[in-house]
C-alpha positions in Angstrom: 65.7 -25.0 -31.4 63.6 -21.9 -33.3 66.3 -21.0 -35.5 64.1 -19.4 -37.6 62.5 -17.1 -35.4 65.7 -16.2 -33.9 67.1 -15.1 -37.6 64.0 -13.1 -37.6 65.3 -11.1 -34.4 68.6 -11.5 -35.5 67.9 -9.5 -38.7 65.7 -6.9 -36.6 68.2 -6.4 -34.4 70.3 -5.8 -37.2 68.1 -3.9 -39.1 67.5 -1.3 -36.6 71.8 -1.1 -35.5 72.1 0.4 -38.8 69.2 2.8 -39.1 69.9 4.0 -35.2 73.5 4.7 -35.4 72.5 7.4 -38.4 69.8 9.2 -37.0 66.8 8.8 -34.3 64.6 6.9 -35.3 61.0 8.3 -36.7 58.1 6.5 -37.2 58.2 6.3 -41.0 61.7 4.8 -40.4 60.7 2.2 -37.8 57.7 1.3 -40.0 59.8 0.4 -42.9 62.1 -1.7 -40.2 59.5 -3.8 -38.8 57.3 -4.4 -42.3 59.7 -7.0 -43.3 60.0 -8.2 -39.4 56.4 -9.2 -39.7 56.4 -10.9 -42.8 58.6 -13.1 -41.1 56.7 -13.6 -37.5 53.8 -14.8 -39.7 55.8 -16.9 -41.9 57.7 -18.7 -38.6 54.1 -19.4 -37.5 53.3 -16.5 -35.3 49.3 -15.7 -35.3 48.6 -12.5 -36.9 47.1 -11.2 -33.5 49.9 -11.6 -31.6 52.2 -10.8 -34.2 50.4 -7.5 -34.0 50.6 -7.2 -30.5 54.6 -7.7 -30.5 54.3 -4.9 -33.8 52.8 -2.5 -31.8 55.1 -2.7 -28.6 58.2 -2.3 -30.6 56.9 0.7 -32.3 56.2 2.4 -28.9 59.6 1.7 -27.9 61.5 2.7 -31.2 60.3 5.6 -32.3 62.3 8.2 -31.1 64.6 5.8 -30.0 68.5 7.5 -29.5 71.4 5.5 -28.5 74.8 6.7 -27.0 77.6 7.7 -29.8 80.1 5.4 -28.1 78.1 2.5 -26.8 77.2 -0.7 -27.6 74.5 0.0 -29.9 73.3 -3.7 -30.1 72.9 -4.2 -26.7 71.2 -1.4 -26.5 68.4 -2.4 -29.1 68.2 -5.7 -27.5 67.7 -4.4 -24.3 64.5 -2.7 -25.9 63.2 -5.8 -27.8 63.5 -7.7 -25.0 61.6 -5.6 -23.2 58.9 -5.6 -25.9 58.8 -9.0 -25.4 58.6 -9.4 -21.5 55.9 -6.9 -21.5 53.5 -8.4 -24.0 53.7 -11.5 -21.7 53.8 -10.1 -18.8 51.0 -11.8 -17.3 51.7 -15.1 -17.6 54.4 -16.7 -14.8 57.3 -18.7 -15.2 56.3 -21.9 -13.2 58.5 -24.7 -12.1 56.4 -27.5 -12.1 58.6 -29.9 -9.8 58.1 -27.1 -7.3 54.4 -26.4 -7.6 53.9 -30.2 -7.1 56.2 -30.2 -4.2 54.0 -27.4 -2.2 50.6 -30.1 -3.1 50.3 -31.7 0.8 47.0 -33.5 -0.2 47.1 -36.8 -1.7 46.8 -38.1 -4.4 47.4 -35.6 -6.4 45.6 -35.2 -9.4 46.7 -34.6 -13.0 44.6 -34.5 -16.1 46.4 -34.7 -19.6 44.4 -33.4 -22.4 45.1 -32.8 -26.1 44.2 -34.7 -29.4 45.5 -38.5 -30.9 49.1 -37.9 -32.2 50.2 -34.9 -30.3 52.7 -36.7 -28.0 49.8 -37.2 -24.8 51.1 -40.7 -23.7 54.7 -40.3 -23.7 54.3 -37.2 -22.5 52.6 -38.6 -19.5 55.8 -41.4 -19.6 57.9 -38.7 -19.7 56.8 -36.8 -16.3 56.2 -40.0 -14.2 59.8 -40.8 -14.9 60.8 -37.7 -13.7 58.4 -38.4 -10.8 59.7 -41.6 -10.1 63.2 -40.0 -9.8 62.0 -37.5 -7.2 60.6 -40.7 -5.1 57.1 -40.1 -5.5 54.5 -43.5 -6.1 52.6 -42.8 -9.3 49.5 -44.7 -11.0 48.0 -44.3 -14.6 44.2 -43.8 -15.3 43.4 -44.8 -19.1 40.5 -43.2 -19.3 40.7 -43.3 -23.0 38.2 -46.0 -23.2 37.3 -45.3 -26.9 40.0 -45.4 -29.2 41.3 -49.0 -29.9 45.2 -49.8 -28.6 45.0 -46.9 -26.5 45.1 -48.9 -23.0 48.0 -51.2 -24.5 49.8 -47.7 -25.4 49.8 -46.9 -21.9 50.3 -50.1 -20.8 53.4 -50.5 -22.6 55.2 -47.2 -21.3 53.4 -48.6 -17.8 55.4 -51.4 -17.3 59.0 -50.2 -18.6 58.5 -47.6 -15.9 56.9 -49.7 -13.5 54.0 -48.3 -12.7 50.2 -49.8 -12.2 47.4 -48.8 -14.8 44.0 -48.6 -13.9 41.7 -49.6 -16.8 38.0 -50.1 -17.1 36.6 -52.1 -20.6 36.6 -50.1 -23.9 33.4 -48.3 -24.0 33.3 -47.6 -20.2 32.9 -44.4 -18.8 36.2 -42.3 -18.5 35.4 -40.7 -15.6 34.5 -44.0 -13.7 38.2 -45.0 -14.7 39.7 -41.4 -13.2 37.4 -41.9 -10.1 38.6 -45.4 -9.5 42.2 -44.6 -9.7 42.5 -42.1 -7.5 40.4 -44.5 -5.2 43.2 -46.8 -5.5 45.8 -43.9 -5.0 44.0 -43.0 -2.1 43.8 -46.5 -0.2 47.6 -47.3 -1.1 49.2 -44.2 -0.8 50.4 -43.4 -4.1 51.3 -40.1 -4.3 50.6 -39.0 -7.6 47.6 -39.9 -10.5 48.0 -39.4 -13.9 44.8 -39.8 -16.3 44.8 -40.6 -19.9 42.4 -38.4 -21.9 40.7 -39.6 -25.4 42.1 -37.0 -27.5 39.5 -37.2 -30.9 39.3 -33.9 -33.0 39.0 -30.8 -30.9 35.6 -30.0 -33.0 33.7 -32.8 -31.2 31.3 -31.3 -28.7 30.5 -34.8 -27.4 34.7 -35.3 -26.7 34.7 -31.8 -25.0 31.5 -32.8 -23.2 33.2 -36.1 -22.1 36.3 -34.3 -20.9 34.7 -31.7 -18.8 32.8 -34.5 -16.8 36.1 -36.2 -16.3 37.1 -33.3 -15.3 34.4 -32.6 -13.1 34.5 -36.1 -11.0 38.5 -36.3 -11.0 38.9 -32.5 -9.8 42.4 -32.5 -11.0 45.0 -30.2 -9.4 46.8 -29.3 -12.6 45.3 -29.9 -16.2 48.0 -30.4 -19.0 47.7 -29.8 -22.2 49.6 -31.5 -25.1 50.3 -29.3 -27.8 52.4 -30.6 -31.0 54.9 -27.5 -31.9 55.1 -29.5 -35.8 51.2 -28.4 -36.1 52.0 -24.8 -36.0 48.9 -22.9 -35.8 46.7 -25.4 -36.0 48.0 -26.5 -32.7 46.9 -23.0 -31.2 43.2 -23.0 -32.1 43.1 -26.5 -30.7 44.5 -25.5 -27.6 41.7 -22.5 -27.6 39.1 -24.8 -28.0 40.1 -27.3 -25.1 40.5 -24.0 -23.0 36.4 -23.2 -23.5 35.1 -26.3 -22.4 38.2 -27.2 -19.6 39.7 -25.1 -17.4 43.9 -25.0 -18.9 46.6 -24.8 -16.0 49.6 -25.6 -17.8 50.8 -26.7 -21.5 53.8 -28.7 -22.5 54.7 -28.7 -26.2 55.9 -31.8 -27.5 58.1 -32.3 -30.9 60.4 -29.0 -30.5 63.3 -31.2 -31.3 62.0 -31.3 -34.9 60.2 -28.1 -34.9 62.7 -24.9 -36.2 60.4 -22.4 -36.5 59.7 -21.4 -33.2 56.7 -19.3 -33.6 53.9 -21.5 -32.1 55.7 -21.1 -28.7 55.2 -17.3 -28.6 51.6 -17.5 -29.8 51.2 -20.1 -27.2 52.3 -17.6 -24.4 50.3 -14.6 -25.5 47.2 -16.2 -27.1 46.3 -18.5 -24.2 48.0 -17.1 -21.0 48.9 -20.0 -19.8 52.3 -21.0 -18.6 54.5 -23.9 -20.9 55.7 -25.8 -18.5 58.3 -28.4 -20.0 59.3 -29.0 -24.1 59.7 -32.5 -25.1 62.5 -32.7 -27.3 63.0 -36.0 -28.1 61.4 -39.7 -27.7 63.2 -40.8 -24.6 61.9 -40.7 -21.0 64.4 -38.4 -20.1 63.7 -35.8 -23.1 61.6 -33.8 -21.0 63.2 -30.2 -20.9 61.9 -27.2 -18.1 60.3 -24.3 -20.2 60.9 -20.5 -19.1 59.5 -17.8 -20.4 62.6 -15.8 -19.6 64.9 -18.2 -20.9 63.2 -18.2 -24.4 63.3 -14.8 -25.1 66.6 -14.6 -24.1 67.6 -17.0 -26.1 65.5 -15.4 -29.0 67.9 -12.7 -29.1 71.2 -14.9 -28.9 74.0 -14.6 -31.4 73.5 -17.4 -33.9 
């Protein structure tokens, strides 16, 4: 996965091994390094702000930048992107989901998935419960997309390979009357967990966004998801900023990495929203559901290819 943004580091890393080893580096020199660095950032779909941002942290660190005679002199000018890169996301915490629902005592608990049609939102929601299921925990569906034609047989379909119950009101009904009622029926059953179903329209309708934030409001979730599809690159980002205004974003989970090379959307992600990616999907299986961490990304962004 992001192949192309880790031939971008690749070639930095590169880049500055050869300038270092003849001379400390000035700012003309690291300039000149990093111009075509960010040609590539933007072109392996890095937004121009935080492509900026990353710019501007690895000029603090390499100008002026010595390294021993002897050493290993690409180590050492990983050691400083990486550290580039941990301190422009700084903020923002590597969270194990599994774990954060484990230290929820109340019941149900509550999670609202969010993002728009064709982003990967119901098998996305498939592709937790399953992991759900595996930890023990009872689980039931909300489809509180009561707008969008096939969207309750969608669910439904995933439902019953996986064996769980979906609550479902008429199409037209009031989404938040169908999140209410389900976690009604979590509550008087004891299921542990309740998953609702979003509509997921275009981003740019206010009455959607109004819609939401009242389901929202009457399900009081204790995690909301958003669905982001790494294939739409950028496009994907000022979605996700615009759900952010009108709901309150706890975690994201980028579908279609499998497919996606580029790799860019995942650091704009990080830095433009400051919210944690909790899980990738890579694949259309149940069990292609893989743990995100920040660490582990940009480690891997500075792998040997």
């Amino acid at each position: 996965m992001f192949n192309k943004l880790k031939s971008a580091f690749s070639s930095l890393v590169k880049a500055i091994e050869d300038a270092v080893t003849q001379r400390e580096l000035n700012e003309s020199d690291v300039e000149e390094i990093l111009s075509e660095f960010e040609t590539q950032l933007i072109e392996y779909d890095v937004a121009l702000d935080t492509t900026e941002a990353l710019i501007n942290e690895l000029k603090g660190r390499l100008i002026g930048v010595k390294v021993p005679r002897f050493g290993d002199v690409g180590s050492h000018v990983k050691v400083l992107i990486r550290d580039s890169l941990m301190n422009l996301l700084s903020n923002i915490p590597d969270v194990d989901f599994m774990d954060f629902i484990g230290k929820i005592s109340k019941r149900p608990i509550v999670l609202l998935f969010l993002g728009p049609n064709g982003y990967g939102k119901t098998t996305t929601i498939a592709k937790l419960t399953n992991l759900l299921l595996k930890r023990g925990m009872r689980v039931v569906w909300a489809a509180a997309d009561t707008y969008r034609a096939g969207a309750v047989e969608q669910l439904e379909g995933h439902a019953a390979r996986l064996g769980v119950r979906v609550i479902k009101h008429p199409y037209g009904s009031d989404p938040a009357s169908v999140a209410y009622d389900a976690i009604e029926h979590a509550k008087a059953r004891g299921i542990d967990v309740v998953m609702v179903d979003t509509a997921g329209r275009m981003h740019t309708d206010r009455n959607l966004m109004e819609e939401l934030r009242k389901v929202h409001r009457v399900s009081s979730p204790d995690a909301s998801i958003l669905i982001v599809d790494a294939l739409m690159g950028n496009d994907a980002v000022e979605v996700a900023r615009t759900y952010s205004r009108y709901i309150p974003i706890d975690f994201i989970i980028v579908t279609k990495v499998d497919a996606y090379a580029k790799g860019g959307v995942i650091l704009t992600l990080l830095y433009e929203l400051k919210k944690p990616i909790i899980f990738l999907g890579t694949g259309q299986g149940y069990d292609d559901l893989s743990r995100f961490s920040k660490v582990n990304f940009i480690n891997a962004l500075l792998e040997a290819d």
